[in-house]
C-alpha positions in Angstrom: -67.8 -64.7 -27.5 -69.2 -65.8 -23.7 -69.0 -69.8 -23.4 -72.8 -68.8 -22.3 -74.0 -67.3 -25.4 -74.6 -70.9 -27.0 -74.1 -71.9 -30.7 -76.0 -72.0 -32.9 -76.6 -68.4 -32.6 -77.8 -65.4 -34.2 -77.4 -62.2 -34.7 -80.0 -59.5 -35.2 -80.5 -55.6 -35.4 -82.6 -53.9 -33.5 -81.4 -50.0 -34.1 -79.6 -48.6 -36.6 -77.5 -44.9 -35.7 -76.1 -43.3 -33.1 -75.9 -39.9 -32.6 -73.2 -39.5 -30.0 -69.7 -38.2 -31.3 -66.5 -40.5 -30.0 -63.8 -39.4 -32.1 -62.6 -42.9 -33.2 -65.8 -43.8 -34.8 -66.3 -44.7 -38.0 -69.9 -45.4 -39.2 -71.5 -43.4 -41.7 -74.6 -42.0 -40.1 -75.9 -40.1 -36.8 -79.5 -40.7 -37.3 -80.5 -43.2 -34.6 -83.7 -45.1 -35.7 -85.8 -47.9 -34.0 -87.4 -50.9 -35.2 -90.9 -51.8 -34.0 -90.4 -53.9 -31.0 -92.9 -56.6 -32.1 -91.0 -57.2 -35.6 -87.6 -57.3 -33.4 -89.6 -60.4 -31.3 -90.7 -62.0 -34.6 -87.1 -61.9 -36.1 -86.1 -63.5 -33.1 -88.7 -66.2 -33.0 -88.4 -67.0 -36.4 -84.7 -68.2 -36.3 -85.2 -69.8 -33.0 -88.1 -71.9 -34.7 -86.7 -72.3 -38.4 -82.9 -72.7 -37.4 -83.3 -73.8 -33.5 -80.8 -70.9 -32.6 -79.9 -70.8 -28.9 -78.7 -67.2 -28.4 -78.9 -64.0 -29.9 -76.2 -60.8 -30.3 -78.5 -57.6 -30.8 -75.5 -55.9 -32.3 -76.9 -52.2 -31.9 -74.1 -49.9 -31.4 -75.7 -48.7 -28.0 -79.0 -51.1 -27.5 -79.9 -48.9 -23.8 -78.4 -46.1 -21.9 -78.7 -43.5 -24.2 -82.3 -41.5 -23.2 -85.4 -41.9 -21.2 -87.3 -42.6 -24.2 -84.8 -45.3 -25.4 -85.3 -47.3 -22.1 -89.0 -47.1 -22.7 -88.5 -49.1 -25.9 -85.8 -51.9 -24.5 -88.9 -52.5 -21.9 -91.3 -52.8 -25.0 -88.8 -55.0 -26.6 -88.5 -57.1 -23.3 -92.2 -57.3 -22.8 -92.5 -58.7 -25.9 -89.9 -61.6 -25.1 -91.7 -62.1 -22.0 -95.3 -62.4 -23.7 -93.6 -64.8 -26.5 -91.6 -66.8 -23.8 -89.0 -66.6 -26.2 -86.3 -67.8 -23.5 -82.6 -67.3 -24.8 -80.1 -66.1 -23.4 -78.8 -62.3 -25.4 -76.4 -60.1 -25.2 -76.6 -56.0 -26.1 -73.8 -53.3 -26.6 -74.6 -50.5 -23.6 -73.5 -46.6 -22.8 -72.4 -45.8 -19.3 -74.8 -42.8 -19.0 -77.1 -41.1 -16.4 -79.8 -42.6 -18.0 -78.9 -46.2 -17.0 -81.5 -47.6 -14.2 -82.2 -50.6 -12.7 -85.8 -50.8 -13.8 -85.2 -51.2 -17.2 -81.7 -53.8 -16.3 -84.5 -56.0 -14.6 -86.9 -56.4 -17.3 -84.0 -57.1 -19.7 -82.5 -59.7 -17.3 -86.3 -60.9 -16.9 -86.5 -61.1 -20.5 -83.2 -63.3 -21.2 -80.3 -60.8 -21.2 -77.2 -62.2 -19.7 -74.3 -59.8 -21.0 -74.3 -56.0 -21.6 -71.0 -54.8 -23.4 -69.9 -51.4 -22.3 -67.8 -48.9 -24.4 -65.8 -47.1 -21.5 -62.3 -46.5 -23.3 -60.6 -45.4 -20.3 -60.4 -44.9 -16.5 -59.1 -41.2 -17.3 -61.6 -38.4 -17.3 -59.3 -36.4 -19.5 -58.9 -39.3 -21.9 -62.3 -39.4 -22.3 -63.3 -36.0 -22.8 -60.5 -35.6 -25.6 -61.9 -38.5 -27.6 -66.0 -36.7 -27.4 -66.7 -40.2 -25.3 -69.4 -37.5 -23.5 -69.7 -40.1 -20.3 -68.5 -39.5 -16.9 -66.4 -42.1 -14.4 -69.0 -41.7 -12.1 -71.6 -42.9 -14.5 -69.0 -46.1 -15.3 -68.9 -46.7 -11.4 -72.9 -47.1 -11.2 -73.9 -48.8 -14.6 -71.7 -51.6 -13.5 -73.0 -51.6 -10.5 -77.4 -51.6 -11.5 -75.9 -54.4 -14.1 -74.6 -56.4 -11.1 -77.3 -56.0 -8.8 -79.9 -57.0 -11.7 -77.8 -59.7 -12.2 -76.3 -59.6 -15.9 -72.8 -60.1 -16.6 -70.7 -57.3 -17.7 -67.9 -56.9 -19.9 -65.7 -53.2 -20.0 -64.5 -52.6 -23.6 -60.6 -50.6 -23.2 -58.4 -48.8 -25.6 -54.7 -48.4 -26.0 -53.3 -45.4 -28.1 -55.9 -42.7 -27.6 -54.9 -39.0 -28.3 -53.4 -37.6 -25.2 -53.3 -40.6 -23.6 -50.1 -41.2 -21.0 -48.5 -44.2 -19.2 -50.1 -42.6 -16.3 -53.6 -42.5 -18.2 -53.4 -46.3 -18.6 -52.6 -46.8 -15.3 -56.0 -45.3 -14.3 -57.6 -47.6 -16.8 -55.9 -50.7 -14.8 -57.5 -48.8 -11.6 -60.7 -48.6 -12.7 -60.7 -52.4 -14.2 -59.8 -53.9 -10.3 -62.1 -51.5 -8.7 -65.5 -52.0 -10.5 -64.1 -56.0 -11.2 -66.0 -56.5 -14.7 -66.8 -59.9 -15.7 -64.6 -59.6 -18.3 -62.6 -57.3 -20.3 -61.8 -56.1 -24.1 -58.5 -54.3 -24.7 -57.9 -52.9 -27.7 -55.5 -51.0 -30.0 -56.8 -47.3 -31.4 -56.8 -47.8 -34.8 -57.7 -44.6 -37.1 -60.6 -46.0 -39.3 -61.5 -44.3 -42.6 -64.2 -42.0 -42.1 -63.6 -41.2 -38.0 -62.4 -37.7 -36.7 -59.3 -39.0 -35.1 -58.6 -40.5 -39.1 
């Protein structure tokens, strides 16, 4: 965890679901549902004023970037922090999609957010379209990039091991980490979870 997501902190869910279809994911259901955005605030408030908690994880599996109507909500969410001057400093999980845009980065930034997580996987197109990832490098290029200029700190989630995956295939991943420079980096193993395709 970022030295600048302070302790005590907490961690909250905002969204439960997602219906996209990586290969290596495990979780049970597709059905992406929302909470109210008001209740997310009061959740928040709450153990801010009953525990003093200086930071907050919304541990969605993709909090924004995955439609239109899905960045509508984050700003609803965001508003509300405004409105309650809740003033912590969160962090979110994020897709690298088209729908990405620096309107909706601004608010959240506005609003407290100070890391997005990404899910890239690898800096190999082909990598990515075996494993269903359904995102495109040029889409990694500019979500990093709106996340920069709105000033939030990014970190690019990796994996080793992926089906069809080559020496060569990692070496694009080590590309595309010293081009786009992330603020920090996950690397991880593929592990074949129970209940995912690649299982």
């Amino acid at each position: 965890m970022p030295e600048d997501m302070l302790k005590p902190r907490a961690t909250i869910v905002a969204a439960r679901g997602c219906p996209h279809r990586c290969t290596f994911c495990s979780m049970g259901s597709k059905m992406y549902r929302q909470r109210n955005p008001k209740d997310v605030v009061e959740e928040i408030m709450f153990y801010k004023n009953k525990f003093g908690i200086k930071s907050i994880q919304i541990y969605d599996d993709e909090f924004v970037g995955m439609s239109p109507q899905q960045n509508e909500w984050v700003k609803e969410i965001c508003r509300e922090m405004i409105k309650k001057d809740v003033r912590l400093p969160w962090l979110v999980q994020g897709r690298c999609s088209q729908f990405i845009d620096l309107a909706t980065l601004k608010i959240m930034k506005e609003a407290g957010c100070i890391w997005i997580w990404w899910g890239v996987e690898s800096g190999s197109q082909k990598v990515l379209d075996i494993i269903h990832k359904d995102i495109k490098l040029e889409n990694v290029y500019r979500a990093f990039a709106l996340a920069r200029e709105a000033g939030i700190k990014s970190l690019m989630f990796l994996m080793v091991g992926l089906p069809g995956q080559t020496p060569a295939d990692v070496r694009l991943s080590i590309e595309l980490v010293k081009k786009i420079k992330p603020d920090d980096i996950g690397i991880h193993i593929t592990t074949a979870f129970p209940g995912s395709e690649l299982r």
